[in-house]
PATOR-544558 format. One record per residue (C-alpha): x, y, z; residue in three letters. Coordinates in steps of 0.001 Angstrom, whole numbers, padded with zeros to 6 digits, always signed. Layout:
<kolkols>
XYZAla
...
</kolkols>
This chain:
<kolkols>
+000000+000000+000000Unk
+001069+003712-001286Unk
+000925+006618+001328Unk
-001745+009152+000301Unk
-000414+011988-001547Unk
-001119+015051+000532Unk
-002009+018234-002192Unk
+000453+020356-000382Unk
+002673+020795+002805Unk
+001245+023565+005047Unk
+003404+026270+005928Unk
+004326+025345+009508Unk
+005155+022055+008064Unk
+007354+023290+005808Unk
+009029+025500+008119Unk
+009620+023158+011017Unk
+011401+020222+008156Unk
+013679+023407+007079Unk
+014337+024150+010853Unk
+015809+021107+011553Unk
+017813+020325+008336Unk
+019072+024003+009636Unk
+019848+022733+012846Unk
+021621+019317+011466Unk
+023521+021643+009030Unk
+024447+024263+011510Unk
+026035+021447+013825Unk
+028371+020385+011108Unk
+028816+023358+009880Unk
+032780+023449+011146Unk
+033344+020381+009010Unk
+031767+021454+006031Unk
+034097+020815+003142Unk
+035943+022921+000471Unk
+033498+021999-003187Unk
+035095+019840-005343Unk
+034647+021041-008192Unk
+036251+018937-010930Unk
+032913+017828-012120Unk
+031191+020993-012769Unk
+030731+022075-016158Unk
+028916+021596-019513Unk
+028023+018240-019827Unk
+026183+016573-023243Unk
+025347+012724-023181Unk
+027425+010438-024808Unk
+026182+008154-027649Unk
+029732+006838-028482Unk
+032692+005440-026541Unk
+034793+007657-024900Unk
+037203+007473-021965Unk
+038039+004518-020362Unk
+036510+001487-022971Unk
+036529-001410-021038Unk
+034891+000795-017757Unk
+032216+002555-019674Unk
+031376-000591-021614Unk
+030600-002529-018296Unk
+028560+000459-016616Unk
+026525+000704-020055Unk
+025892-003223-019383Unk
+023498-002127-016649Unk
+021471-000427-018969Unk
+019393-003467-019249Unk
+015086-003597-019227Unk
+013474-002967-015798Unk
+012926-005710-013756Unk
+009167-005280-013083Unk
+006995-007500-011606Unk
+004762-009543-013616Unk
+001502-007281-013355Unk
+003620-004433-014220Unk
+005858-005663-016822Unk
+002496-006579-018822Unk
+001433-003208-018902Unk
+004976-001698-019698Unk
+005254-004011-022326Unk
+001668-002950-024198Unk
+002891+000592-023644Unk
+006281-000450-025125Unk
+004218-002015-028138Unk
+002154+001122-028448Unk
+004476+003637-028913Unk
+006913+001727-031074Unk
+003393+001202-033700Unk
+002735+004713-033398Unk
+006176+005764-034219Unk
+005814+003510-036898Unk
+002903+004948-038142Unk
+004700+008744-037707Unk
+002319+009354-035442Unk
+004423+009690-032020Unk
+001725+009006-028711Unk
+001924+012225-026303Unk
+004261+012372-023960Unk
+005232+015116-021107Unk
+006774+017086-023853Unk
+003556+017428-025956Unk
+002514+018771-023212Unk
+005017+021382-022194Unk
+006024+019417-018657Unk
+009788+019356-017637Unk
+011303+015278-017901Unk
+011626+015457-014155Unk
+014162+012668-012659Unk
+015380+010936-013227Unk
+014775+011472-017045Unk
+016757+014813-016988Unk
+019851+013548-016419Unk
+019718+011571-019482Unk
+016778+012576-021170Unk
+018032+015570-022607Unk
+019771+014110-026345Unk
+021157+016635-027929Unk
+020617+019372-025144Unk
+023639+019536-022944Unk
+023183+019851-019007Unk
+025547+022059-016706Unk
+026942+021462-013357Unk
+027389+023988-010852Unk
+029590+022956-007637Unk
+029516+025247-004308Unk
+029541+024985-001030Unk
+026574+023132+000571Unk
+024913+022150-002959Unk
+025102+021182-006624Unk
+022806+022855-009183Unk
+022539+020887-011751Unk
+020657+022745-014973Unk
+019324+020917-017880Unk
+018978+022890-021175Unk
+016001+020876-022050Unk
+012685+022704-020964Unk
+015160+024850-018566Unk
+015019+022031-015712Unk
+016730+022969-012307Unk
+017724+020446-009650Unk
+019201+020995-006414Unk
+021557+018679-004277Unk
+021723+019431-000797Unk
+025056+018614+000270Unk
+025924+017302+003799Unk
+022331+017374+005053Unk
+019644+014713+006480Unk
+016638+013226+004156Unk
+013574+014361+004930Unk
+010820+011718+005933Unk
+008941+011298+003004Unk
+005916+012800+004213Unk
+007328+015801+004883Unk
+008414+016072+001120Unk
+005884+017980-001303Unk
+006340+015877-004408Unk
+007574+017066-007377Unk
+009027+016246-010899Unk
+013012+016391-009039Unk
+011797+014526-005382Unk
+014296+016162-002901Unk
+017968+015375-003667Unk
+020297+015291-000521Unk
+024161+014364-001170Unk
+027194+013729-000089Unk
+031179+013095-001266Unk
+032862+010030-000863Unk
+036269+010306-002281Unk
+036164+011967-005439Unk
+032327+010201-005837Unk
+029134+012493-005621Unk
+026936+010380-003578Unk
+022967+011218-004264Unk
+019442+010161-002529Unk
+016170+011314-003807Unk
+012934+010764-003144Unk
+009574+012349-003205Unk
+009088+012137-007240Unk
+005636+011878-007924Unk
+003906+008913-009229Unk
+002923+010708-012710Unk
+006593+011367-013514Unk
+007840+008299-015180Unk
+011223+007201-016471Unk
+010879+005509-020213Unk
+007334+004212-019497Unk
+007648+002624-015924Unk
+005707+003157-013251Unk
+006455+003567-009899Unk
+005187+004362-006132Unk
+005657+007642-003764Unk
+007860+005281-002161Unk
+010421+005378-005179Unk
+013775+005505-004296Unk
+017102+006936-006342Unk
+020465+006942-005317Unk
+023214+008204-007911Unk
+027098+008291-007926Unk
+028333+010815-010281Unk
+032266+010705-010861Unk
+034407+011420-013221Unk
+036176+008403-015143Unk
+038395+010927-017113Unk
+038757+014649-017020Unk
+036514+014930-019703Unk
+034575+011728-019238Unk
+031374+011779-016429Unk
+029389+008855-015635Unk
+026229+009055-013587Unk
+025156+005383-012187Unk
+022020+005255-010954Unk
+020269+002613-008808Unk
+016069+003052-008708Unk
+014477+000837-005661Unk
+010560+000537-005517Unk
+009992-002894-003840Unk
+005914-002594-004799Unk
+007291-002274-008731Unk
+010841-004043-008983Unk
+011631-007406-007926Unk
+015004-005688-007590Unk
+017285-002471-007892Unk
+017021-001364-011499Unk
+020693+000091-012966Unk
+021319+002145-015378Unk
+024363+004224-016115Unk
+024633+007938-018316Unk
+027778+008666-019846Unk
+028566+012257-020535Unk
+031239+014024-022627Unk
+032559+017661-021397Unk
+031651+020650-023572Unk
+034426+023589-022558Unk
+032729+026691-023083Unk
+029360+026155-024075Unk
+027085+028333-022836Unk
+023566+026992-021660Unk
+020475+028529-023758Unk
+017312+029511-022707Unk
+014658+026889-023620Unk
+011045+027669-023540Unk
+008530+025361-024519Unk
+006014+027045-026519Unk
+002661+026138-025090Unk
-000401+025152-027482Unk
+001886+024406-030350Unk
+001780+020510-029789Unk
-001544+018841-028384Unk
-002872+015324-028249Unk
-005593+014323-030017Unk
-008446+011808-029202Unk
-006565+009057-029954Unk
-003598+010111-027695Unk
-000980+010938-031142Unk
+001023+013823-030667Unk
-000024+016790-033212Unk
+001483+020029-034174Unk
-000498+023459-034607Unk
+000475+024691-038183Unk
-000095+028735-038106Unk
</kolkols>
């Protein structure tokens, strides 16, 4: 059983969860680390090999189907079937984009294609900033995880992190359920953990493990490689709303002026 979605956190709510993660940061806040910054930059996913072969060819190994339970994986798989016959039939079913919604996570940090994504490393947080649809996430470095009822739920969850070595360790959760990652579906009790490193200085690989025990009969993996872009500068992307719609049979359609 799923824990009800409540429609929105009430003030006092909201201002007693950011009084403690304060409080927990404030305590620490003597050891609170120089940013390492090595990974920050323009970043554009990688189709091709690059960097270290034989490493990125066994991370892109995990890439593999999700391992959803049998009630689930039959309804994946008709979706699966759907939208490969539509394509077929150039006429794409609607998606978030047709309908001007940002990816969300953990789509974004992959999602993107061509559009590149930029990194931005200080002290207490990572902003991470997809060019796609103008999507901003936030890493909270060094503090606690909310419980998850105290989490409004959004397209990003709330992303709490840490360093381990050189290794940006990541925990989200709070993503809700209508945000899906190619086609899956998944609970409010969804969980995502990330480590983002670099295998090269121009080589970054984000592995990424997605629990949801109701969905999965285990952790799902799968791995984004990216390849630096020095000094590209991030556009502004707005998506233009009214100029793609669904029609009644779900098909993704484009207003012609």
């Amino acid at each position: 059983m799923t824990r009800a979605q409540p429609t929105c956190m009430t003030p006092m709510r909201r201002a007693a969860a950011a009084v403690l993660a304060a409080a927990t940061v404030g305590a620490a806040g003597a050891q609170e680390h120089v940013p390492r910054t090595e990974i920050g930059g323009t970043w554009t996913i990688s189709f091709s090999a690059g960097g270290n072969p034989d490493e990125i060819a066994s991370t892109r190994l995990q890439q593999s189907e999700p391992p959803l339970k049998p009630e689930h994986r039959a309804i994946w798989e008709a979706r699966q079937a759907a939208a490969r016959e539509a394509d077929a039939r150039g006429e794409p079913l609607a998606t978030s984009a047709t309908f001007c919604l940002p990816q969300g996570m953990p789509s974004m940090m992959g999602g993107g294609g061509p559009f590149p994504m930029e990194i931005l490393v200080s002290v207490g947080q990572v902003t991470i900033i997809q060019e796609a649809y103008n999507q901003v996430r936030r890493i909270y470095l060094d503090r606690p995880q909310l419980p998850l009822e105290d989490i409004e739920r959004g397209f990003y969850g709330r992303s709490v992190g840490h360093w381990e070595g050189d290794t940006l360790v990541v925990d989200t959760i709070g993503i809700k359920e209508s945000v899906e990652f190619r086609n899956v579906p998944h609970t409010l009790d969804m969980r995502i953990t990330e480590r983002i490193r670099l295998l090269e200085p121009d080589v970054l690989v984000d592995e990424i493990t997605i629990e949801d025990p109701a969905v999965l009969t285990e952790p799902w993996y799968v791995t984004f490689t990216f390849n630096r872009l020095p000094g590209y500068e991030i556009m502004e992307y707005v998506c233009e709303d009214n100029r793609e719609y669904a029609d009644e049979t779900g098909a993704t359609r484009l207003r012609v002026p």
